[in-house]
ROPA-74169 format. One record per residue (C-alpha): x, y, z. Coordinates in steps of 0.02 Angstrom, whole numbers, plus 50000, padded with zeros to 5 digits. Each point is the difference from the previous one (the first is absolute). Layout:
XYZ ...
***
This chain:
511755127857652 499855016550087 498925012949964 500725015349933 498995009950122 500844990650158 501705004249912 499955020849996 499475014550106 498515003349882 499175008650118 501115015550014 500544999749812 498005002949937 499415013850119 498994989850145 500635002550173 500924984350077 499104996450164 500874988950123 498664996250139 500824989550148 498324994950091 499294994849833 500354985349911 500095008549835 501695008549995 499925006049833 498475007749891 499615012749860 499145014250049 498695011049886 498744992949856 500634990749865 498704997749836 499664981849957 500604993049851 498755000149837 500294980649999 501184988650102 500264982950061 501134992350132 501734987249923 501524995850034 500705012049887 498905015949978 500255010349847 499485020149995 499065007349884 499475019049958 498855003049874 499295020449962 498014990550023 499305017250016 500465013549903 500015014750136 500525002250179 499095008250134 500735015550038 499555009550195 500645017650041 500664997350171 499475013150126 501254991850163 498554998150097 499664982949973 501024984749975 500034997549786 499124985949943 500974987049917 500065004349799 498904990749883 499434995449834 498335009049935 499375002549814 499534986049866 500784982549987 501204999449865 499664983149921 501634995649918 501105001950158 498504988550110 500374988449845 501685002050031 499924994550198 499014986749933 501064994049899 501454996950127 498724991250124 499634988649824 501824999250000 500604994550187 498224987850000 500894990249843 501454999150078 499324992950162 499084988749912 501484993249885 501134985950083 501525005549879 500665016750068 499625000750177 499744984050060 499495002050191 499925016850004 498605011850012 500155018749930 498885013550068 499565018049940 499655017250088 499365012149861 499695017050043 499315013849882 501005014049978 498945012649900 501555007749898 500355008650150 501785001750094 499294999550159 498864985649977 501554991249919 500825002950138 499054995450136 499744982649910 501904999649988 500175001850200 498414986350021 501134989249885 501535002050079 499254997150175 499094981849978 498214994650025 499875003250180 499695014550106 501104992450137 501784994549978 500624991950161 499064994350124 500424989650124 501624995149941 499214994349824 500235008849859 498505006049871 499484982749903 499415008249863 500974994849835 501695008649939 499635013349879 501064990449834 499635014449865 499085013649955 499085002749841 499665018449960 499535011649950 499335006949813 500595017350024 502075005050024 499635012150136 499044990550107 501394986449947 501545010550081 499145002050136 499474982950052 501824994649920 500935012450119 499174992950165 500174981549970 501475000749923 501065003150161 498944982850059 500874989649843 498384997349957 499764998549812 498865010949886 499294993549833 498995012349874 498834995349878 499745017349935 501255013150091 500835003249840 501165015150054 501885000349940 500655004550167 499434987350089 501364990749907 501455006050106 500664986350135 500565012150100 498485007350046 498834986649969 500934984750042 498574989150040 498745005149829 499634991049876 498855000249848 499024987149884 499735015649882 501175008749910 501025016950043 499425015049924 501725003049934 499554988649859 498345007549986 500545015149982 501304997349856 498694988549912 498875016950015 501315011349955 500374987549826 498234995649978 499705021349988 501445000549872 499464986149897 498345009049959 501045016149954 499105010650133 501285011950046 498865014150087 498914992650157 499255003450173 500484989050137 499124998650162 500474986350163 499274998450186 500535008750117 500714986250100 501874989349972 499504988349867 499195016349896 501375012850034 501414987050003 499224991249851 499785015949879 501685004450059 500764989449912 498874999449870 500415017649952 502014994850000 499544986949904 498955011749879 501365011249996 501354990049940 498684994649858 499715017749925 498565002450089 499165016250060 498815002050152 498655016049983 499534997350176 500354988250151 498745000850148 500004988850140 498405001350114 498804988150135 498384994149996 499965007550168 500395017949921 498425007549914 500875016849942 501514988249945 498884990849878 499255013549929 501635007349966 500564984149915 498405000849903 500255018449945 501754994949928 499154986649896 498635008749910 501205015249961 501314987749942 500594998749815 500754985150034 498874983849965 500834988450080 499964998250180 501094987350113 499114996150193 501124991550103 498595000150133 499394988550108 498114993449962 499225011550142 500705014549923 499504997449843 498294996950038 499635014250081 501025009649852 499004993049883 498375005350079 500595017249997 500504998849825 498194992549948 498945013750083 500575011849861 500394997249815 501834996549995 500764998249806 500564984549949 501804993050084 500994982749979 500044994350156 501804989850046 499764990550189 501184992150128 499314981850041 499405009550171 498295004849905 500094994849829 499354982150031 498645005950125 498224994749938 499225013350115 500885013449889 499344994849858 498395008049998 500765017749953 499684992749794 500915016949954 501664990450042 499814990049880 501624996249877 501065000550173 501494989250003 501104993850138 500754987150101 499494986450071 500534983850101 499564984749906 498614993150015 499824983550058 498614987450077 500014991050185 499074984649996 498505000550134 500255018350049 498465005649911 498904985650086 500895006350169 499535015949984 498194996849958 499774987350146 499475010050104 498574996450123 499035013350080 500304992950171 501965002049958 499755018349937 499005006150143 501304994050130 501175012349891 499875019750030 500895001549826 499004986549914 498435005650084 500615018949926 500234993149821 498484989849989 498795013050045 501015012949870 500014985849888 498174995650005 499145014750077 499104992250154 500474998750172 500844984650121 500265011350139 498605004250115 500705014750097 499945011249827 498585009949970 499464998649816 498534997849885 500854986349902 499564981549995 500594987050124 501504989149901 498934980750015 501674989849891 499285000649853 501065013349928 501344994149868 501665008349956 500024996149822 498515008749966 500745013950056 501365009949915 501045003950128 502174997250010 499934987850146 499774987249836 500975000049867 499335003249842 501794996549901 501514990650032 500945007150165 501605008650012 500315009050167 499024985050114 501264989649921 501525010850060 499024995250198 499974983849960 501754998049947 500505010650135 499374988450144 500474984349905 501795008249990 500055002450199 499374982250029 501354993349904 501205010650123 499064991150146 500364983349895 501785000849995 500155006850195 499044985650067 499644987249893 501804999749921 500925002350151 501045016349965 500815011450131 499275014849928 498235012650015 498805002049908 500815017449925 501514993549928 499114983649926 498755011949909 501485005949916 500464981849909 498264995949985 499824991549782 498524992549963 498564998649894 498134999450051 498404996949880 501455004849847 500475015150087 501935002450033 500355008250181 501725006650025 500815014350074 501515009349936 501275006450119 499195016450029 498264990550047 499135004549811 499224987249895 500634999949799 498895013649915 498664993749881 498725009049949 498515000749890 499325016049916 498305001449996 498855010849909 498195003750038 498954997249859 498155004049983 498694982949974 498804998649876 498945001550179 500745016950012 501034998950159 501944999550007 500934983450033 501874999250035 500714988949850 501824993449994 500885007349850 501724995950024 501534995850121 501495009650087 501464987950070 501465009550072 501184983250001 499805003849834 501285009449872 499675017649970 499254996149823 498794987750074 499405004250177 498355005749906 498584989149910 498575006449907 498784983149954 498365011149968 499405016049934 499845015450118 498445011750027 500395017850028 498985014250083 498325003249940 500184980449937 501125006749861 500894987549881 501625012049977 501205003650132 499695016550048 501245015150012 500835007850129 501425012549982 500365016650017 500625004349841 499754991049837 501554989049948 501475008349907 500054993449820 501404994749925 501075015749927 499395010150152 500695000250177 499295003950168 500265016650090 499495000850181 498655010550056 500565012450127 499244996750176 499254984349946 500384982150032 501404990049866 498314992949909 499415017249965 501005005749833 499945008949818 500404991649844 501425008749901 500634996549825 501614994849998 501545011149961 500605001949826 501074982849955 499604993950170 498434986450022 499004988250112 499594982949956 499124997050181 498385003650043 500085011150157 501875004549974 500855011950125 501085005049883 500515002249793 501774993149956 500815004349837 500364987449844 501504995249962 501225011949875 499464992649844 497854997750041 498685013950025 498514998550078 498474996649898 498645012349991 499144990450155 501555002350095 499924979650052 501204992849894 501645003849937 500244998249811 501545001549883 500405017349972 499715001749789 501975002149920 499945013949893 501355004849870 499655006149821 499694984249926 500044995049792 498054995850023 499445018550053 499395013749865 501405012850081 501344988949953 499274993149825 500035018049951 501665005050061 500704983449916 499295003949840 500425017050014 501864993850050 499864986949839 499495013749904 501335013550061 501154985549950 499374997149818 499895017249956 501655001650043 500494985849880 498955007349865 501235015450019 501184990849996 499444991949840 499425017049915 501875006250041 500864985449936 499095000649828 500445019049992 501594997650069 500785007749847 499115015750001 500605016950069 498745001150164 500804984450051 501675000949964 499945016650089 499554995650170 501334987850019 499054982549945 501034989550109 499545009050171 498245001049936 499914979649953 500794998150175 498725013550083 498554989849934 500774982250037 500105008450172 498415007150001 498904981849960 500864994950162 499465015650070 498164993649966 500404980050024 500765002650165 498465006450081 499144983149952 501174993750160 498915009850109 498584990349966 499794983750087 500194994150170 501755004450075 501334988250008 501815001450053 500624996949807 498635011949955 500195014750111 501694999749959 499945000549839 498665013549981 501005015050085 501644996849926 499354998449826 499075015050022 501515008150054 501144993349866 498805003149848 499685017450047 501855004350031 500134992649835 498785011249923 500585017250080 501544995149957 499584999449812 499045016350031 501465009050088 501074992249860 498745008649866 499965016150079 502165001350011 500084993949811 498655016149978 501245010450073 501544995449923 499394999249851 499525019749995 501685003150082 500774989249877 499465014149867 500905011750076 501745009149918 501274990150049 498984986050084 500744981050047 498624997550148 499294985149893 501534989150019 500054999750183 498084994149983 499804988049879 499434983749974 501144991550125 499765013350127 498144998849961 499954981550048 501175001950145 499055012750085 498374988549994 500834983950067 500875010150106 498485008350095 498964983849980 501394991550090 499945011250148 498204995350004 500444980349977 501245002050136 498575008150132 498834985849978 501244988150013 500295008850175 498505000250051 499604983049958 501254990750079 500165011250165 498114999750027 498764994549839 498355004549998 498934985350061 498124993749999 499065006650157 498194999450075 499535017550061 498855000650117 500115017650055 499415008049866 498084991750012 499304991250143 498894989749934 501114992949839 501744996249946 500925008649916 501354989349890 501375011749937 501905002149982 500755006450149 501565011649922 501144988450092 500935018150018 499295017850000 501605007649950 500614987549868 498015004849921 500245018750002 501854998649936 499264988949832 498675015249996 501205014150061 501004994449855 498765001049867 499565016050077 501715005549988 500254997149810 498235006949940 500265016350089 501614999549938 499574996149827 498475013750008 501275010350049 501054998349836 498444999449900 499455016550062 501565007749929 500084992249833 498075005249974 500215015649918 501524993449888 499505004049805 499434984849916 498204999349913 500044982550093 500705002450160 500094982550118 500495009050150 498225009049985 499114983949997 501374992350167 499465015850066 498244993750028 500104982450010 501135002350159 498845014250055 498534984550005 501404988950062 500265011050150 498145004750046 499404982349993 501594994250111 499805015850112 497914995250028 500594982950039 500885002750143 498465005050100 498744990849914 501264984150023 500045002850193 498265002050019 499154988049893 499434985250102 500244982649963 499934993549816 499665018349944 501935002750041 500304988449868 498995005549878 500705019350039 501694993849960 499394990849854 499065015949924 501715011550043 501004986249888 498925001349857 499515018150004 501865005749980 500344987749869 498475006749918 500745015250045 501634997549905 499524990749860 498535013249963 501135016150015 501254991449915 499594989749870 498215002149973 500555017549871 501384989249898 498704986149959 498715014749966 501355007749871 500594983649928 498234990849974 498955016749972 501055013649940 501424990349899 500185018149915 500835004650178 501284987049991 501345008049902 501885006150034 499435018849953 498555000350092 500574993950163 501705012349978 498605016349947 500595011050161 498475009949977 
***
C-alpha cells in the first residue's frame, strides 16, 4: 500500500517550503521545527491523536527581529485528557495484540497535545497530515513511514474545526470522543467528522426540557467562549424559548479573559434568578468557579453540559453542590485501570509528558536539569494513593467515547483490508455496526452517535465531599413522554430536599391571568383577576375566556357554574303572600257575593242593579284568581293563559262598572218630565253592552295569540350572573292593546262617573265608581313605570300587586259601604231612606 504522504503535495498544502535539491539525493524535505508527539509508535496503519494534555499555551509577543519559536504547551498537566491519550494507546495495544480484528496488521499512534489551543491544534493537524518523516522522497523512494488511517481528536469543537478543516481536504477521517458541537454535524462542511459522543443539539433540548420540568422559568445562562459554548447555548436558548422559558442574562467569556470572568461573575451574584445553565467547557468553569469562591456568592442550582459536569477536578467547589446535568454513561473497560497504573519509572522518565505528570503528581523530581528543592522520584511512588484524575475513582464515561472511537476506525481498516472492499477508510467509517465490551458503535448519516444520556447530580457524602450520583436517564429515540427517567431522589443547592424556585414572577392562579410587564422579558408578568363572567382554569393563563350563556363564573373565577334560574316561584315568602292575598281578594269577593245574595231582596241591593253587581263580583274573584297564573315557572300554556285572562276578567269587570255607572245615569234622567231614557237601557241593553265590550277584548287576545303568543323565555340581559325565566309578550303591541283597552274603558267609565257624582240620591253609586276607578287608574297609571323597570321576578310580582290593588280598589269603593249598611246599619236599608234627596 502507499503511503498517503507519497500520494499528495503535502509539503506546499501545510506551510513548509518544497525544496528540490538536484546535487542531493534528497529531493524532497520539510523545512522548519516540528514538536514531537506526546506519545507515538511506528505501524502499518498509524492513527492521530490530539488530546488538550496541558491546559495553557505559551504565548510570545513577536518583535520581527527574530525567527518565532515554534508554539508550545506550558501550565499544569490536565489528568483526564493524559488519561484520555492513554486510553487510545490501551486501545490500539489490544487490538494489536488480538488475532480477531486485524490479523497481520500492526496499528501505530502519533499523539500530540494540543493544549485547547487553535494553533497547537493546528500544527498537530499539519504533523498529522504530513506522515512520520521529515523527508518525503528521497532517492526515488517515498517516506516509509505508515499511512496516516484516522485521526482521533480532539475534546474541544474549536480546536475540532480546525484540525477537521485541514485533513479533511486529505479524505482523511476525524473521530471525536468529546467535540460535542451541533455544527460539526453538517456534511458539507465537515465531510470527514465523526463523533462517538453525542451532538449538542440533543443536549441542548434535553437542557432546555430538563429546565422546564423543574418549573424554573427565570434563569442565568452562561457558555465558553468558543463553538461548542456559543453554538451549544445557542440553541439551548431556542430550545428554552420555545419551552416558556426566560433568560435574565446570557454571558459568554474565556478562561483566557480575566475582565470577561469577572463580568460573568458580577452577573451572577446580582442575579435574581437561581438557576444557572453553563454550557462551558471544564477549563472555563474551573477558573469561573475560583472566581466565584474567593467571595461569598448566594446559593445557585447549578445545571451543566457533560463538558464539566462529570469532571472530578471540579468538584472541590462543595458550594455546587445539588448541580444537575448530563452525562455520557458510564461504563467500565476491562484492564484499562491496570494499564494505566503500570507504569514503570523507567517508562515515565523516557516521557516529557509522563515525566511532567509524575513530578505534579507526586511532588519530586525525575529530571535533573530542573532546579528544585524537592525530592528525587526513586519508583516507589504509587498512583492510587494519590487522588489525582489520571485514575478513575468511578465508572468512566468520556475515556469510553476514545475507546470506542479508535475501535470504530479499526473496524474501517477491517473492512478495507481484511475484507477486501474497494473503498477508504472514510467511507467505511460510515457503515461501521458493531458492539465492543456491550457497547453499541454506530454512526448515523450525519456522523452522530444515538443520544443517551445520564443526569447526574452531585450529592454531598457522609465524608462531606460531593460525588456525582446517577439519578435518572434521557433517551432521545425515545417518545416525547418518555425520553426522561428519574430512578433516584435529587439534591438541590445548599443540599436541599425541595426543588428550588426560579421564576420571575410567581405563577398566575387560577381565576387570574398574566399581564406582561413592560420592558421586561414574557416571564416577567402581573396577576389580574379575571373580567366579570370571564375565568381561568389554568395556572399561568395568558388570557380569561368567558362561560358559556347559561354559567357564571364562581367567585374564584376558575370554574364555570350554572347560572341560578330565577322566577317568582310558589316556595318564596313574596309569592306566598301575594297568593294568599290573591286567595283572599277572591274569597272576600265570594263573601259579597254571599252577603248580597241573602239581602238580595232588600232596597240597597235591588237598587244598584243586583245582576251587574253578582256579575261584577263573579268577575272580580277572577280578578284575584288570575294573578295566581303569575306565580310559577313560565310555560307556554301558562304564559298564555295569564295575560289573556287578565285581560278578559278585567274587561269583564269595567264593563260591569261602566254598565253601573250608565244605569246611574239613566235612572236620574229617567225621572225626568216626560222621560223614556230607561227603555233604550234596560236589562237587555245592559247585558249586551257587557258581552259586547268583553268580546272586543276576547277578540284582541285571540289576535294576539295566534299571530304571535306570548312564550316562555330565559333572559339573560337583565342580570349577568342569573337567569331570568319569564314570559316574553310574544308581541308588544298585542300587550299594550289588552292594557290600552282596559285603559280605554276605566277612563271612560271615570269619565261617566264623574258626571253622575253630584246626581241627588242619599246613596249615590256613581260617587262610590267615582273612586274605585280613581284607584283603578292610579294603580294602572304607577304600573306602567314601575312594570318597565322592575327587574326580573319583581316584574311579576309588580303586575301581580297592580291586579289585586284595583280589585281591592273596586270592590272597597264599591261594595265595601252596601255591606256596611246592610250588616251594620239595617236601619239604612229602606225605600225612603235611600230616595231622602236631602
Amino acid at each position: 500500500m502507499v503511503p498517503l504522504s507519497a500520494l499528495l503535495p503535502l509539503p506546499s498544502l501545510t506551510g513548509f517550503d518544497v525544496a528540490n535539491i538536484d546535487a542531493s539525493s534528497v529531493k524532497c524535505k520539510l523545512r522548519g521545527t516540528t514538536s514531537l508527539p506526546a506519545f507515538w509508535m511506528d505501524g502499518d496503519f498509524v492513527i492521530g491523536g490530539v488530546f488538550s494534555i496541558h491546559y495553557t499555551m505559551y504565548t510570545e509577543i513577536h518583535i520581527h527581529a527574530t525567527m518565532p519559536e515554534p508554539p508550545k504547551c506550558i501550565g499544569s498537566i490536565n489528568a483526564r485528557e493524559l488519561r484520555f491519550s492513554r486510553t487510545m494507546i490501551f486501545a490500539i495495544e489490544e487490538i494489536n495484540n488480538s488475532t480477531e480484528l486485524l490479523p497481520g496488521i500492526r496499528l501505530g499512534y502519533q499523539i500530540h497535545d494540543s493544549c485547547a489551543a487553535v494553533p497547537m491544534a493546528m500544527q498537530a493537524a499539519f504533523q498529522l497530515s504530513n506522515g512520520g518523516g521529515k523527508v518525503f522522497y528521497k532517492d526515488s523512494n517515498c517516506s516509509q513511514s505508515g499511512m496516516m488511517a484516522a485521526v482521533v481528536a480532539e475534546s474541544g469543537s474549536t480546536p475540532s474545526i480546525s484540525i477537521s478543516r485541514i485533513i479533511g481536504p486529505f479524505n482523511i477521517p476525524q473521530v471525536s470522543h468529546f467535540a460535542t458541537c451541533a455544527c460539526l454535524s453538517d456534511k458539507q462542511q465537515y465531510p470527514n467528522f465523526f463523533r462517538t459522543v453525542p451532538s449538542d443539539a440533543f443536549q441542548s433540548v434535553a437542557l432546555a426540557k430538563l429546565v422546564k420540568h423543574f418549573g424554573w422559568t427565570w434563569i442565568g445562562a452562561i457558555c465558553s467562549d468558543s463553538d461548542y459554548g456559543n453554538n451549544g447555548m445557542a440553541s439551548f436558548l431556542q430550545a428554552a424559548h420555545k419551552e416558556g422559558i426566560c433568560v435574565e442574562f446570557s454571558e459568554s467569556f474565556h478562561r483566557t479573559q480575566p475582565h470577561k470572568i469577572q463580568k460573568v461573575v458580577d452577573f451572577i451574584r446580582r442575579s435574581t434568578a437561581k438557576v444557572v445553565v453553563a454550557f462551558a467547557g471544564f477549563g472555563e468553569m474551573k477558573f469561573l468557579l475560583e472566581e466565584l469562591a474567593a467571595k461569598p456568592t448566594p446559593s445557585l442550582q447549578w445545571v451543566g453540559s457533560e463538558a464539566w459536569i462529570t469532571d472530578t477536578n471540579l468538584q472541590r467547589f462543595t458550594f455546587c453542590e445539588g448541580a444537575i446535568g448530563f452525562a455520557i454513561p458510564k461504563s467500565v473497560i476491562p484492564g484499562l485501570r491496570d494499564f494505566l497504573l503500570d507504569l514503570s519509572l523507567s517508562e515515565v522518565a523516557a516521557s516529557p509528558v509522563l515525566t511532567e505528570f509524575w513530578e505534579e503528581t507526586f511532588k519530586c523530581k525525575l529530571r535533573k536539569d530542573v532546579n528544585t528543592e524537592q525530592r528525587a522520584c526513586n519508583g516507589s511512588e504509587d498512583l492510587q494513593k494519590v487522588p489525582n484524575a489520571f485514575i478513575p475513582s468511578s465508572p468512566l464515561r468520556i475515556t469510553t467515547m476514545v475507546y470506542k472511537a479508535v475501535y470504530a476506525i479499526a473496524h474501517a481498516i477491517h473492512s478495507v483490508v481484511c475484507v477486501k472492499k474497494n473503498e477508504t477508510v472514510l467511507k467505511a467509517l460510515k457503515k461501521v455496526n458493531f458492539t465492543q465490551n456491550g457497547y453499541h458503535v454506530s454512526f448515523e448519516e450525519n456522523g452522530d452517535p444515538v443520544a443517551v444520556y445520564e443526569l447526574v447530580n452531585w450529592q454531598k457524602s457522609e465524608r462531606g465531599v460531593i460525588e456525582l450520583v446517577t439519578v435518572g436517564f434521557y433517551d432521545a429515540s425515545m417518545p416525547i413522554n418518555r425520553k426522561f427517567h428519574f430512578d433516584k431522589n435529587l439534591t438541590w443547592m445548599d443540599g436541599r430536599k425541595q426543588v428550588p424556585v426560579s421564576v420571575c414572577t410567581d405563577s398566575c392562579p387560577p381565576g387570574t391571568h398574566k399581564v406582561l410587564q413592560k420592558g421586561k422579558p414574557s416571564c416577567c408578568f402581573d396577576c389580574i383577576p379575571c373580567p366579570e363572567g370571564e375565568i381561568s382554569n389554568t395556572t399561568d393563563s395568558s388570557d380569561c375566556f368567558p362561560c358559556p350563556i347559561e354559567f357564571w363564573p364562581n367567585p374564584e373565577k376558575d370554574s364555570c357554574h350554572p347560572k341560578p334560574v330565577e322566577y317568582l316561584s310558589i316556595d318564596e315568602t313574596l309569592a306566598i303572600i301575594l297568593a294568599a292575598v290573591s286567595v283572599g281578594g277572591a274569597c272576600l269577593a265570594i263573601l259579597t257575593a254571599a252577603v248580597f245574595f241573602h239581602h238580595r231582596t232588600t232596597p240597597i241591593v235591588r237598587a244598584n242593579n243586583s245582576e251587574l253587581s253578582f256579575l261584577l263580583l263573579f268577575s272580580l274573584t277572577l280578578c284575584f284568581l288570575c294573578s295566581l297564573t303569575f306565580i310559577g315557572a313560565p310555560t307556554e300554556w301558562s304564559c298564555m293563559l295569564r295575560h289573556s285572562a287578565f285581560g278578559i276578567t278585567f274587561v269583564l269587570c269595567i264593563s260591569c262598572v261602566l254598565g253601573k255607572t250608565i244605569v246611574v245615569l239613566m235612572a236620574f234622567k229617567a225621572t225626568l218630565p216626560g222621560s223614556n231614557v230607561m227603555k233604550w237601557f234596560g236589562l237587555l241593553q245592559q247585558r249586551l253592552t257587557v258581552v259586547f265590550l268583553t268580546f272586543v277584548q276576547v277578540l284582541i287576545c285571540i289576535v294576539w295569540l295566534v299571530l304571535r303568543p306570548p312564550f316562555p323565555m330565559k333572559n339573560f340581559i337583565t342580570y349577568k350572573e342569573r337567569i331570568i325565566l319569564e314570559c316574553a309578550l310574544g308581541s308588544a303591541i298585542g300587550f299594550w292593546a289588552v292594557l290600552g283597552y282596559i285603559g280605554l274603558l276605566a277612563v271612560f267609565c271615570f269619565v261617566l262617573a264623574v258626571m253622575a257624582r253630584k246626581l241627588p240620591d242619599n246613596f249615590n253609586e256613581a260617587k262610590l265608581i267615582t273612586f274605585s276607578m280613581l284607584i283603578f287608574c292610579a294603580v294602572w297609571l304607577s304600573f306602567i313605570p314601575a312594570y318597565v323597570s322592575s327587574p326580573g321576578k319583581f316584574t311579576v310580582a309588580v303586575e301581580i300587586f297592580a291586579i289585586l290593588a284595583s280589585s281591592f280598589g273596586l270592590i272597597m269603593c264599591i261594595f265595601a259601604p252596601k255591606c256596611f249598611v246592610i250588616l251594620f246599619q239595617p236601619e239604612k236599608n229602606t225605600k225612603k231612606y235611600l230616595m231622602n234627596k236631602n
